[in-house]
N, C-alpha and C positions, 0 to 999 in steps of 0.2 A: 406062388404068389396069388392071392385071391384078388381080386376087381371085381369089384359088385356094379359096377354100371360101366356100358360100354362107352359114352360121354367122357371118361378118364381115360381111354385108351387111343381113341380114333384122332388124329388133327392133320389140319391142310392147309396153308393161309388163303383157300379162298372159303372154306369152310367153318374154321374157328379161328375166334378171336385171342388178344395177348391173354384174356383172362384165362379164357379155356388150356392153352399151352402152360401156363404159373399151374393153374389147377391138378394139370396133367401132372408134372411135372412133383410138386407136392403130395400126388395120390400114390404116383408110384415110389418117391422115396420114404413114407409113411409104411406101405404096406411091405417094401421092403427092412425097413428098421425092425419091423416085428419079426424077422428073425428071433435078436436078441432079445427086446423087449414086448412077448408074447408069446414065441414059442419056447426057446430054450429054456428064461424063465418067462413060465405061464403061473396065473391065478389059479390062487387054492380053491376057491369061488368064484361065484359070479358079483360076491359085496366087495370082490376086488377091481375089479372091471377096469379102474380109473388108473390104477397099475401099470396096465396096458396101455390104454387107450388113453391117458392124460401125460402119461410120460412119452408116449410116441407121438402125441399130436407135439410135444415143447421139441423132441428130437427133430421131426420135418417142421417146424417152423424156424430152427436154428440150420437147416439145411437153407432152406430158400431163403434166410436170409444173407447167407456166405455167398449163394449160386448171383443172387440178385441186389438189393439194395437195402439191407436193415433198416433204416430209419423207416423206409416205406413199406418194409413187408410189418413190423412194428404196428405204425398205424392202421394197418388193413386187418391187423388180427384184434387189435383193441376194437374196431368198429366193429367186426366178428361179434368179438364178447361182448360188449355195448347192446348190439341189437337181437342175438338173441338168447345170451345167455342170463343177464340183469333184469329180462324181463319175466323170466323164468324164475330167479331168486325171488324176484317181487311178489308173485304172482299164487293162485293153488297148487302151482304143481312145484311147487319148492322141496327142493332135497338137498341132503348135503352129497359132499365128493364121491364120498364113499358110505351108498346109504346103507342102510340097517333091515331095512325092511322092501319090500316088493310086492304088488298085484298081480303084473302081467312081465314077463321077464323079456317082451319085446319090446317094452316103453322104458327100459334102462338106459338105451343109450341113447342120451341126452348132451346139450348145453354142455349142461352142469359136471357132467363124466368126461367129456371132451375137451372142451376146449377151458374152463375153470381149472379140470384139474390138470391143465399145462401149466398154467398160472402160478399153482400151488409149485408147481415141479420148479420154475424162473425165479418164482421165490426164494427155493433153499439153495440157488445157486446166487441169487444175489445177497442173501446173509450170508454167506459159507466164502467170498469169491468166487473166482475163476478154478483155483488153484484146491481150493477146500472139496468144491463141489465135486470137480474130477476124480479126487483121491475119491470121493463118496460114492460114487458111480463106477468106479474102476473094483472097489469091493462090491460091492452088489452085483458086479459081474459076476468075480470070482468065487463067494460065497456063495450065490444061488442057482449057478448052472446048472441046468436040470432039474430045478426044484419050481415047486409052484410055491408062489412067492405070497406073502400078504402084505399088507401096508406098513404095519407095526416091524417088518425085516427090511423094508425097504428103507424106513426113516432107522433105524437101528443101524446100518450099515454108513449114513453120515454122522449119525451121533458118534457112533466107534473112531470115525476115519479123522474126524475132528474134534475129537474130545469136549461136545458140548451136548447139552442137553435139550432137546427135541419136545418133549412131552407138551408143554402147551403149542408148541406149532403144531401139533397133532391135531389140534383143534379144528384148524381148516378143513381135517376130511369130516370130521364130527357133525360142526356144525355147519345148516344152512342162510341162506340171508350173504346179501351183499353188505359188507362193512362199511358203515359211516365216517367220514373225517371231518372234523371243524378243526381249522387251523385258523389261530391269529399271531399278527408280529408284534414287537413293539420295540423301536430302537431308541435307545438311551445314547445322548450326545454327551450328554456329562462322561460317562465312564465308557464310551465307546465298548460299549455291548447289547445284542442284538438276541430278544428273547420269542421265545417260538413255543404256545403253547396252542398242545394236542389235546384234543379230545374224542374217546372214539365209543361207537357205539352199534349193536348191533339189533335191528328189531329182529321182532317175534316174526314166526314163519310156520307155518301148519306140523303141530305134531310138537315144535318148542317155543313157548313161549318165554322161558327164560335161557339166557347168553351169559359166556363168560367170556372176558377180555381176549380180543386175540393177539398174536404177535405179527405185525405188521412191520413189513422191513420202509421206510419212509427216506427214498433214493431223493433227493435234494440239491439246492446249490443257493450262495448267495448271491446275486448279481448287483456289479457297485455300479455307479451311474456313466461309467465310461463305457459300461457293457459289457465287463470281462469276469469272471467269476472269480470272487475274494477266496483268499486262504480259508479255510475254516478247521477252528479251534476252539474247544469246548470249556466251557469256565475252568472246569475240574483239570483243565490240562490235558483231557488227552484231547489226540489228533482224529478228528473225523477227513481224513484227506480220501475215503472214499465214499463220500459224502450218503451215509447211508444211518438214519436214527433210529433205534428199536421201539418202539413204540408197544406196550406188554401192558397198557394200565388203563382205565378209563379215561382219566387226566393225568397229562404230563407236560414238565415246559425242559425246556434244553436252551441253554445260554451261550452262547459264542463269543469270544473275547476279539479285542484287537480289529473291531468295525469300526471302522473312521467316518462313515460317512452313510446316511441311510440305504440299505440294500431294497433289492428286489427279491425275496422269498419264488424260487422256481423248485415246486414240488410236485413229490412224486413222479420224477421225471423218468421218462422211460415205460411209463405207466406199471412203475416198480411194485404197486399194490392193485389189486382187483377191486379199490374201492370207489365209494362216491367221495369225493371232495369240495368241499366248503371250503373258503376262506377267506378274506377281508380285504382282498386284492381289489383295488377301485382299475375304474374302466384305465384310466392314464400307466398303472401298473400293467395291466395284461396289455395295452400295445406296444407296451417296453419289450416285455416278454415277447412279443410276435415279432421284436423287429430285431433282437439283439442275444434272444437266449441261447447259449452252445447246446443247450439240449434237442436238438430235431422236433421229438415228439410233443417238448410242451411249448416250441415256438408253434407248432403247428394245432394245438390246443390252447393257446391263448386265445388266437384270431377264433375259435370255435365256441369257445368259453363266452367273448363276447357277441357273437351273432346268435350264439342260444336265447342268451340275457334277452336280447332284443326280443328273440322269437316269441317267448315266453308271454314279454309284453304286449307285442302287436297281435298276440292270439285272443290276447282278452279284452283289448279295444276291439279288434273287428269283431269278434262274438257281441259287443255292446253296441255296434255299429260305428265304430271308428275306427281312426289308423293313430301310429306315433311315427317321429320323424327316424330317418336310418341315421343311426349314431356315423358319426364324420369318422370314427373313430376305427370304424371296420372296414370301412373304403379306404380309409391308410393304410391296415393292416395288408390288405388284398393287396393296392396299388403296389406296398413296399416289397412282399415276397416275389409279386411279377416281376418287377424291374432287378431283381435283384439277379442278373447271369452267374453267378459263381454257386446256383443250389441249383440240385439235382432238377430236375425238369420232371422226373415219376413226382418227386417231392411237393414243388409248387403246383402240379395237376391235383394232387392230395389236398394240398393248404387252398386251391380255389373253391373248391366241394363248401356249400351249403348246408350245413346239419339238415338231416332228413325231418322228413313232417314223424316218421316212428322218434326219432331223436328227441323232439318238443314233444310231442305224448307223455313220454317217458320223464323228461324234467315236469313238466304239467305235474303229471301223478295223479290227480283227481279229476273228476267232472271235466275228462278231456272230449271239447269237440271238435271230432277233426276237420269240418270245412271251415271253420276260423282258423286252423293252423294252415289250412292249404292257402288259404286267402293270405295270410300274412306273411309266408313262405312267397306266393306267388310276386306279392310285392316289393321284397326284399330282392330278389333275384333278378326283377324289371328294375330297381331302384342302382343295383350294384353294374348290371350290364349299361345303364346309362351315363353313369360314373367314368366307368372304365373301360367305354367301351373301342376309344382308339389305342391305346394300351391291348385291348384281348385281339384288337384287328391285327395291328403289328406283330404280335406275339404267335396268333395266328399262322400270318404270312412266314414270318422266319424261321417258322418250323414245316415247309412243306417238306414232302417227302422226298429221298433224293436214293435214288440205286434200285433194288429191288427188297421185296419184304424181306423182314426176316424178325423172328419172334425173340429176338436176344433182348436183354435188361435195358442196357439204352436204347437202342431201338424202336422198344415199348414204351417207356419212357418221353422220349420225343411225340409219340401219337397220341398218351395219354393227355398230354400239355395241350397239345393240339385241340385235342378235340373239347379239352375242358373248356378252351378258348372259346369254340365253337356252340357248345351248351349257353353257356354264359351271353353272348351275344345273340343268339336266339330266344334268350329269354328277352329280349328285350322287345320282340315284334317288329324290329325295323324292316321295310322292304330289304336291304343289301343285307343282311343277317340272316334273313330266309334265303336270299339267293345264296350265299355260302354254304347253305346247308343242303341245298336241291345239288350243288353244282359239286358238291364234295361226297354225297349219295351217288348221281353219275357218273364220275371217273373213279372211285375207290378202286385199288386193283388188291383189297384184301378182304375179307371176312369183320376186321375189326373197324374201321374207317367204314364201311360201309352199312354195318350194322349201328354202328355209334348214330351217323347220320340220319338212318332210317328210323331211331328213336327218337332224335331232336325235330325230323318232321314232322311225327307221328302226337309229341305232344303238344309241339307248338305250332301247327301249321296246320290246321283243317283243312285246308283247301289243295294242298297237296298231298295229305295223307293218304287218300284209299290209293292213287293213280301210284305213289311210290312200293304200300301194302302189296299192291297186286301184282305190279313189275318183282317185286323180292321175292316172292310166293312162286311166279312164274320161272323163276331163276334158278328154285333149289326145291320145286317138290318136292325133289325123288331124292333130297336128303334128311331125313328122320330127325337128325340132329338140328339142322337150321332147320327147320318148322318147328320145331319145338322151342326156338328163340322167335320165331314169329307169332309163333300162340300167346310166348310169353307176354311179349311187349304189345300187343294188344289187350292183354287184362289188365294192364296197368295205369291204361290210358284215364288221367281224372276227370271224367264227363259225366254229367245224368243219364247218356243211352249206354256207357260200361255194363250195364249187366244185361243188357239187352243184345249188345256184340258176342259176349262171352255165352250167352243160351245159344245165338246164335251159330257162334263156331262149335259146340258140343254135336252139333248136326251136319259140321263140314263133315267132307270124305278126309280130310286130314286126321281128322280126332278120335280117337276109340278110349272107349271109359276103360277099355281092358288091355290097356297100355298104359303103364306107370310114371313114364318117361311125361307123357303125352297129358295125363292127369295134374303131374305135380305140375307144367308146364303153362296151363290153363288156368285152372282152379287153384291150384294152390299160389301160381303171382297174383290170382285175382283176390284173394284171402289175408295172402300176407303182403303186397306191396301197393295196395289200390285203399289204402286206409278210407278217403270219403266214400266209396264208392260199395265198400265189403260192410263199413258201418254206414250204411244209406238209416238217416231218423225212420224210414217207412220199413225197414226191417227187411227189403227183400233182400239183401244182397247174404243176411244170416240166414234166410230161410236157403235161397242157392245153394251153399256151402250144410245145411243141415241136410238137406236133398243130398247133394252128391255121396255125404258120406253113410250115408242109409243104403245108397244103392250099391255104392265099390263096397262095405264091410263084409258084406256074405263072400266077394270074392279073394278081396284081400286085405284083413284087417289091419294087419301093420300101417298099409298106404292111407288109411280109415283116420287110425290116430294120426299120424303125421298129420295129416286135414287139420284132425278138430285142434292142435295146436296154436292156430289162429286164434282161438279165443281166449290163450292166457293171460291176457290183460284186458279180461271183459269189465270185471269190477271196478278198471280204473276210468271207463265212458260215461260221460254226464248222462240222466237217469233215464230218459229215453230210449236210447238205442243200449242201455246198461239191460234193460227190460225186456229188449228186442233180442239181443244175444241169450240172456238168460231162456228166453223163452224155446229160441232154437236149441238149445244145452238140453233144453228138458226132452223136445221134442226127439231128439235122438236117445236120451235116453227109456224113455217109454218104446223106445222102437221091440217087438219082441226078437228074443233071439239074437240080441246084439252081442259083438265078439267081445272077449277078455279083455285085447288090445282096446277099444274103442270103449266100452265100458268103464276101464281104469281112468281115463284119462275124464271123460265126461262126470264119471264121478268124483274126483278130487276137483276138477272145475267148478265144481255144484257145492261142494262140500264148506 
């Protein structure tokens, strides 16, 4: 069994956190799956890649979600895909599943081969069911053992096992681009019928500019106003009772009979498709959905759906020097998941979480700048902890910790609740908010509480920060692995002296450029999770990042690319710092003598 990073192997609850152990936990039943799906059958090529590697990431993500909490391992993979595989569809380095073509054959495994083409794999088991899918799988066993496998044998062996035909869902490994959806309703009281018209579309993406419809499996429910999801039944008579529409066409509408009373449209639940979704759900609709849908995932993307809306808004008054008020609408959503005892605690830690500033980037899409998203972010989160903030106190409180650690599902679970509590109310600034967070930093007797802690001082607390920094530093030198979370959480910090801290630690005795660990650690959170601070208007923080990876390519390019990934959504930054990124783009690539690796990628950046 191969481990390519020691960080998957090693844990200790004073040393790693719940994430680290879920991680662990997922790496090693991943690289164990590839038994079957890698070694016994392996790819006839490397344009099969996704084979492997998109069918074993859906196998350990259907692991941990049995070992642990589905709805929550669920949403922790869609933010997965969310942040960085959609941005990678969007962006120059767009490919499809299974691509056709290659520069460097170390910049393969991507996003897009990973973790999309699990996507594609959850798809043919939610067209096919439960029952379809297995028989499809169970031949693909037995027909390929010992064979190196392609994609076109793979999808052949569900078309055979269930006698349908495949060939446009072929499509998914084809083409690249995230799929579009506009969806509207429209309920007819006269005939008590309830119509739903699709529309889908795919842009262009480097290399194709024309798209053919895909098949889109479109997972659903109607919800009536008592809250309970209606029967559904299709005009034509048949039974959608597993509430799932084909969607094969650019427009389409599907009419449902025997609706007495106007529904609530909950789509794509389960986040049943890899797409973006539109639809004509008003604010009043999605706090139904957050406070009553049986679907986990899109009660927990309602309340997200509307704090995006807002984000979106408040980023282009602050950019114009203003603010808008916080819809009343999301402080219900929030207040009603908290109070709500009978959901999972990992669950509502998940549904407290604020769409990230990469999140509003990404819905932006154009001329995004990210200190008006921080600014508006920053406001939203001082706005919500003041709301609710004797509700997160309580919430807080009833979840102290009680016995001795232990990194089991609920367990993790109670801490993650916890500590969301804890974030939340320290966004607020209150003196007794910071004292909970000093005084929950001090007695931590875990890795995960204590590092949570040391994050929530670290960004909201100047004045406590270096004295907590340096007590953590003092604590766990002489462990590789926590310094490598202390490097991290210091590039992330969003201030104007960030790049200043970050030159600075390159010259601790903790940091060596010729440690990978230590690299991605540093530089690469300060690249990819310090959005104001990596796109700084004055361009140092691309020059930083152009720097570094000048110097690590001659030692190790793979680590090289991985860097300049940071810039796949350069073309989406208002024209400033669009200018500033491009500029560092060039700069690396004028470098002489730059690697394959590094070269591929700066060139389709560029391109």
């Amino acid at each position: 069994m191969n481990i390519f990073n020691d960080k998957y192997v090693l844990a200790s609850p004073q040393t790693a956190t719940d994430a680290d152990y879920a991680n662990i936990e997922t790496i090693i039943a991943h690289e164990y799956f590839h038994n079957w799906t890698g070694n016994r059958i392996t790819c006839r090529d490397w344009f099969q890649l996704c084979l492997k590697e998109g069918l074993t990431v859906f196998r350990d993500q259907e692991f941990s979600s049995d070992a642990r909490s589905r709805p929550v391992k669920r949403i922790s993979d869609v933010r997965l895909l969310k942040s960085h595989q959609f941005p990678e569809d969007a962006g120059p380095l767009a490919h499809p599943v299974r691509p056709s073509t290659y520069r460097e054959i170390n910049n393969f495994y991507t996003a897009t081969v990973y973790e999309k083409g699990a996507e594609v794999v959850r798809m043919l088991k939610t067209l096919l069911g439960e029952e379809g899918f297995r028989a499809g799988m169970d031949l693909y066993l037995d027909r390929h053992d010992g064979d190196a496998a392609t994609v076109e044998q793979f999808l052949a062996c569900f078309a055979d096992a269930n006698g349908v035909d495949l060939t446009q869902f072929a499509l998914w490994y084809a083409q690249s681009g995230t799929p579009q959806l506009a969806v509207s309703g429209t309920w007819d009281a006269a005939t008590h019928r309830y119509r739903l018209d699709v529309a889908q579309s795919l842009p262009a993406t480097p290399g194709q500019d024309h798209k053919q419809p895909m098949v889109i499996p479109l997972a659903l429910g109607l919800v009536g106003p008592d809250g309970r999801d209606l029967p559904l039944t299709l005009d034509d008579g048949s039974n959608a009772e597993r509430g799932v529409l084909l969607v094969t066409q650019p427009r389409q509408s599907f009419v449902f009979r025997d609706i007495a009373e106007r529904p609530v449209p909950s789509l794509n639940r389960g986040f049943s498709a890899p797409v973006k979704l539109s639809s004509d759900l008003s604010t009043a609709d999605l706090l139904f959905l957050a406070r009553h849908d049986s679907d986990p995932f899109n009660r927990f993307d309602a309340a997200q759906t509307i704090a995006l809306g807002h984000l979106v808004a408040a980023s282009a008054a602050a950019r114009a020097g203003g603010d808008v008020p916080v819809p009343d609408a999301l402080v219900e959503a929030l207040g009603a998941t908290l109070a709500d005892g009978a959901l999972d605690p990992a669950f509502v830690a998940q549904a407290l979480s604020i769409p990230s500033e990469a999140d509003v980037a990404r819905e932006i899409g154009v001329d995004v700048d990210p200190d008006a998203i921080h600014l508006a972010r920053t406001r939203l989160r001082r706005a919500v902890s003041a709301a609710l903030a004797p509700q997160l106190a309580a919430t807080y409180d009833r979840h102290a910790p009680v016995g001795t650690y232990s990194p089991d599902a609920a367990s993790a679970g109670r801490r993650a609740l916890r500590n969301s509590c804890l974030d939340l109310l320290a966004a607020g600034g209150t003196p007794d908010a910071l004292a909970r967070a000093q005084a929950h930093f001090d007695t931590a007797d875990n890795m995960t509480d204590r590092f949570f802690a040391l994050a929530v001082l670290a960004h909201t607390a100047p004045q406590a920060r270096e004295p907590a920094l340096a007590a953590f530093h003092e604590r766990f030198r002489d462990d590789p692995l926590v310094v490598d979370k202390w490097l991290a959480l210091q590039a992330q910090i969003a201030e104007p002296e960030a790049l200043e801290r970050v030159r600075g630690l390159t010259r601790h005795p903790a940091f060596a450029w010729t440690n990978p660990n230590r690299v991605r650690a540093l530089i690469g959170s300060f690249a990819g999770l310090n959005p104001t601070q990596f796109h700084r208007a004055d361009g140092a923080g691309h020059a930083l990042l152009a720097e570094a990876v000048i110097d690590i390519d001659g030692r190790n390019p793979q680590l090289a690319a991985r860097l300049l990934a940071a810039f796949k959504s350069w073309r989406s930054l208002e024209p400033v710092r669009r200018a500033s990124a491009e500029a560092a783009l060039r700069r690396v690539a004028a470098r002489p003598g730059l690697s394959p690796d590094a070269s591929d990628i700066v060139g389709r950046s560029l391109e």
